[in-house]
N, C-alpha and C positions, 0 to 999 in steps of 0.2 A: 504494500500500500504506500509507502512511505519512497519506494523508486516511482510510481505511477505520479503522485503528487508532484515532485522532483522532475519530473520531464514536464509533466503539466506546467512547471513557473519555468522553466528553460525556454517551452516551447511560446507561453504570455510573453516572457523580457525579449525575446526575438524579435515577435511580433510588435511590440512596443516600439524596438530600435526600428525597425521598418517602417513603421506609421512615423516616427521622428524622420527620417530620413526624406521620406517621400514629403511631407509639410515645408522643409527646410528646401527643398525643390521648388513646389509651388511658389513659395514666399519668393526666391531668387528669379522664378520667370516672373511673376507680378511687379516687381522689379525692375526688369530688364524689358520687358511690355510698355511698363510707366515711363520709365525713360525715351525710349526709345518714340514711342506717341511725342511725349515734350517737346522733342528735337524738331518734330514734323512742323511744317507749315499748317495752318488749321485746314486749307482749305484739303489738302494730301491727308491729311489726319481724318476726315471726315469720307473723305472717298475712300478710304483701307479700311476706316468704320462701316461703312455700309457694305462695300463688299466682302467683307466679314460676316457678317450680320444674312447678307442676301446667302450667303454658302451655308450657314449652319439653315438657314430655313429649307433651301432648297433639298438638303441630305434629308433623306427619310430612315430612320432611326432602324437598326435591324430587331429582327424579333424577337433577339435573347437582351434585346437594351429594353428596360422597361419605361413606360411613359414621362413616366414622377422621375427618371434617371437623364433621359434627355431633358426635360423642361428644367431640371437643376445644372445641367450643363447648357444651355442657354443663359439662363441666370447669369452664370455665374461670367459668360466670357462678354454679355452685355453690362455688367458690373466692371468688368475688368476696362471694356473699352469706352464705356460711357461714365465713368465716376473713380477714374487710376487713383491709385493711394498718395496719398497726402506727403 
């Protein structure tokens, strides 16, 4: 019982390090997005916006992605390009 548990917290702090990893990613593209928009001309900044924007609408989401999964990745990359971090 006592090995079972023990792989049990091995296999949690892994998974841990991984979701750490993977956030410490995001954060640096959000980042590197934000900058990268600043540098633009607004009017270039708003035509990369839209045609952003018109590409994730036009994808039709495949069937093992679930609805609530795409409409939070919309969110999130019209977040990204309509309100960059501070």
């Amino acid at each position: 019982m006592k090995n079972l548990i023990a792989e049990l917290l091995v296999k949690l702090a892994e998974k841990e390090e991984e979701s750490k990893e993977l956030v410490a990613q995001v954060e640096a593209l959000e980042i590197v997005v934000t900058a990268l928009l600043r540098q633009m001309a607004q009017n270039d900044q708003q035509a990369l916006i839209k045609s952003i924007e018109g590409a994730l609408d036009a994808v039709r989401p495949d069937t093992q992605v679930s609805e609530h999964d795409s409409q939070m990745l919309q969110q999130y990359v019209k977040k990204l390009l309509r309100h960059p971090r501070s």
